[in-house]
N, C-alpha and C positions, 0 to 999 in steps of 0.2 A: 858809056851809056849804062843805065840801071838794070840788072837782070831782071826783067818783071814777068818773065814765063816760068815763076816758080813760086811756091810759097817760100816766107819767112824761114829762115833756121830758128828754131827754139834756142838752140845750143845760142848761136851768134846773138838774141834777142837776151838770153843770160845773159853773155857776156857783156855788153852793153850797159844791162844794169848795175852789175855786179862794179866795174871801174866806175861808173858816175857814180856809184854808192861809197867806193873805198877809196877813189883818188888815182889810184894809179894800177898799172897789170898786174907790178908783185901783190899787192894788198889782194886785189879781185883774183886774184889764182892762189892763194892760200886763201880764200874765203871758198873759193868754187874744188880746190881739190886738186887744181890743175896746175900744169908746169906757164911759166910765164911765155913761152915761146907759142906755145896751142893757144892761150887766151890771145895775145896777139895776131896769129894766126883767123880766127873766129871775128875780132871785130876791121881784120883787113877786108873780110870774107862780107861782112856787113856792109861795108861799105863800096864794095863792087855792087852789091845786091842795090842799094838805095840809088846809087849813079856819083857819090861825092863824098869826102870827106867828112868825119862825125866830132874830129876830136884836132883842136889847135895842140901839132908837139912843142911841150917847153921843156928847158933843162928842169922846171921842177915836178915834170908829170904831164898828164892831158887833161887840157881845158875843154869838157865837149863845149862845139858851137849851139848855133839857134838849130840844125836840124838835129843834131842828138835830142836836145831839150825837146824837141815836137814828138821826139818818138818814147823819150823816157816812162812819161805818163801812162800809156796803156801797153808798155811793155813791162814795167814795174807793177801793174796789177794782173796781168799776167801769171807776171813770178809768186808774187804774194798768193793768187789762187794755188800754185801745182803747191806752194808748199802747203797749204791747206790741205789740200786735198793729198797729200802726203803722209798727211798727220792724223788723216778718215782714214786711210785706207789699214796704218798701223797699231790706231785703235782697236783693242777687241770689243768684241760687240755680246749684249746678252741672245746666246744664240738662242731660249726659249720665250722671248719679248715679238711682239705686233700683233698684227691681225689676220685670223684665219676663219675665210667664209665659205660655211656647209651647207649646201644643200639637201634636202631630203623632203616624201609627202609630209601631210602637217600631222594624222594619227601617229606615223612614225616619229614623226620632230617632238611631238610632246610625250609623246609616252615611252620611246624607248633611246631617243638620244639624249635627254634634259638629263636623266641622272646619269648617264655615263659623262656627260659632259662636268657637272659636278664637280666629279671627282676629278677631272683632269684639272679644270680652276683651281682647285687645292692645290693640285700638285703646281702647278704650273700657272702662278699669278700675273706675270708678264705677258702671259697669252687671252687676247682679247677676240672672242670668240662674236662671227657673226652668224645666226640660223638660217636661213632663207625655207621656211616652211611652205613647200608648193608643191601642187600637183603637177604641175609646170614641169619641163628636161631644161635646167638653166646649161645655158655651153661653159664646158670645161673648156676649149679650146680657145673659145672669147674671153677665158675668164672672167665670166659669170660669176662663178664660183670655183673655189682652190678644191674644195673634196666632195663630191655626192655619192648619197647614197641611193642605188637605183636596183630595179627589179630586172631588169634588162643590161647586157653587157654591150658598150660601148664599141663603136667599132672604128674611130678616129686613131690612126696611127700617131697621136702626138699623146695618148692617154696610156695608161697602165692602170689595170684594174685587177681584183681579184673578187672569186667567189667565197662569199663568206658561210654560205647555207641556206635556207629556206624556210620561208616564214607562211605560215602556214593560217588557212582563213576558212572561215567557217560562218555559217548560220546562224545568229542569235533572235532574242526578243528577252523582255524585262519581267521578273515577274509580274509584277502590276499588269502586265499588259495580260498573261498566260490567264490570270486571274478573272480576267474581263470576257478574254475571245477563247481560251483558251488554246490548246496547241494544235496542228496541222498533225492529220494522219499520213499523208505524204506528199510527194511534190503537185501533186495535182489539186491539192488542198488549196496551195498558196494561192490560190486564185480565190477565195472566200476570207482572205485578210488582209489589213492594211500592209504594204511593201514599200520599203524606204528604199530607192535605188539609184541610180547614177539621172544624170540630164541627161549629157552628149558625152561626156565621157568614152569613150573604145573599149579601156580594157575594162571599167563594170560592167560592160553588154557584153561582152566575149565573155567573160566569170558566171553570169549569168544564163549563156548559152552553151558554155562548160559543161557548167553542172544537170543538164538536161530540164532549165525550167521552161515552160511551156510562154514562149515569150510572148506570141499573141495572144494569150488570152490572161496575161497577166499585167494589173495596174498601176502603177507608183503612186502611192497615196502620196508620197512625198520623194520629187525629185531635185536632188542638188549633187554636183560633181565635187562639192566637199569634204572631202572626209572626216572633218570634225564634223560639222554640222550632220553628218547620220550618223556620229558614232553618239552625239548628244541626243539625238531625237531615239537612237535606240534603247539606250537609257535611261531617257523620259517615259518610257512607255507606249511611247507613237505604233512602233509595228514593228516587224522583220527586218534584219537589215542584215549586211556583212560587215562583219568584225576579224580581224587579225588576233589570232591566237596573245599575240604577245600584250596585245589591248586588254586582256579580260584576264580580271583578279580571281584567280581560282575563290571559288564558293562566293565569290558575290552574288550579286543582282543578278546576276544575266544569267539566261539557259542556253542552251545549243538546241539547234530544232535540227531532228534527223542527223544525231552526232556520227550514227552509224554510215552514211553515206554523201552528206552534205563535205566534205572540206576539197580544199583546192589549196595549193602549194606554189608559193612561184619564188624564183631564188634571187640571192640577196648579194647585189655587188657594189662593191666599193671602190671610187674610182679617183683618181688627180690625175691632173700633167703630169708627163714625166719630169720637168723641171723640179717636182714638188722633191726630188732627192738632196736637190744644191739646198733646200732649206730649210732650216733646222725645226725652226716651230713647226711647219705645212707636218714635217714627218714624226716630228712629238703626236700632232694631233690625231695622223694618219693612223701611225703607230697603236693609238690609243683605242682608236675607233676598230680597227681589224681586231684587236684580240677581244675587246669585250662583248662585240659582235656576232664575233665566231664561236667562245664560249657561248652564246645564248642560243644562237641558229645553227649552229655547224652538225 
């Protein structure tokens, strides 16, 4: 009777093809490596396995019959795949080529990762870089995203992170605007000018209630959880908003209102899966991001 409380042998499903392909065991055992008695051995083994004989013996070889023939066809592509994929696996591969997607907020994603990312493209052409510009926490863990960059450290045992430094935010307005309303003599002032601030956002109402502003009795001429769109409308001239140290071009447009006591600091981590070690590009880009980062924050 057939053993059918087991799967297939691989080896036995070889050997099978290996004789219908060569004609006979000597030819299929110097094709496969093997001594003629084991390849004999393997398609007797087959053949208990199925329940019946696979192959008519003549003095000039083995004739397989109609059941060899039924099993030949998807034993033979089989074989054809593992050598494929034989021939992947021996292949080297360009270890700094695919795609690797960062997350970070969107002030941060255009103003202080596009040029460090730049230069990593230079260096590194085969890396096809994805941004995910969001105020949004996209999951590392889902893979969401291979690398973000976050204010907050991560506390999922499957991530590794480090602190890179602190980025540091502050108070501004445009000249234009200074020019119009001119400037707040102190925080209680702020309640007599236009103020660009968060919606619903948490941590701008925590920033906000930080820095000791008087949050009843202060009004968002313009609210959006954007941080492009307030760091545009600060810019424009619109009113007061908060800006990131690292956003603002020494001696441009912009002032700092209450330089001496307005700033707030919150630190800078940079996180992956820990798998991102098994992969070459994930730690090019990681690599990349920790030192130019830390250099600027640290």
């Amino acid at each position: 009777m057939p053993e059918t409380d087991r799967q297939p042998d691989w080896a036995q499903l070889r050997a099978l093809v290996a004789v219908m392909r060569h004609g006979s065991l000597s030819a299929a055992a110097r094709q496969l490596g093997q001594t003629q008695p084991t390849l004999g051995r393997q398609i007797r083994a087959l053949e208990r396995r199925v329940g019946e004989a696979l192959f008519d013996r003549l003095p000039s070889g083995l004739r397989p019959n109609q059941r060899a023939l039924a099993l030949y066809e998807p034993a033979a592509a089989l074989d054809d795949a593992a050598a494929q994929l034989a021939v992947a696996l021996a292949r080297p591969t360009d270890s700094a080529a695919g795609t690797v997607r960062i997350t970070a907020s969107e002030g941060f994603a255009a103003r202080v990762l596009a040029p460090i990312l730049t230069g990593l493209a230079e260096a590194h052409p085969g890396i096809e870089i994805e941004l995910s510009a969001t105020n949004e926490v996209e999951n590392l863990v889902r893979r969401d995203a291979d690398i973000a960059v976050r204010h907050t450290r991560p506390d999922q045992e499957e991530l590794i992170a480090q602190r890179l430094g602190m980025v540091e935010v502050g108070l501004f307005d445009a000249r234009g605007y200074v020019v119009r309303h001119g400037l707040p003599r102190d925080v209680r002032a702020l309640a007599g000018h236009r103020l660009i601030g968060p919606d619903k956002d948490p941590v701008g109402l925590r920033l906000a209630e930080r820095w000791g502003l008087p949050m009843d009795s202060l009004r968002f001429a313009l609210r959006t959880d954007s941080r492009t769109a307030q760091e545009a409308a600060v810019r424009a001239g619109f009113g007061i908003g908060v800006m990131s140290m690292a956003e603002v071009e020494p001696g441009g447009d912009l002032l700092r209102v209450f330089p001496e006591t307005a700033t707030a600091a919150f630190p800078l981590w940079l996180a992956a899966h820990a798998d991102m070690r098994q992969s070459p590009r994930l730690r090019i880009v990681y690599d990349a991001l920790a030192g130019a980062l830390r250099a600027r924050f640290g």
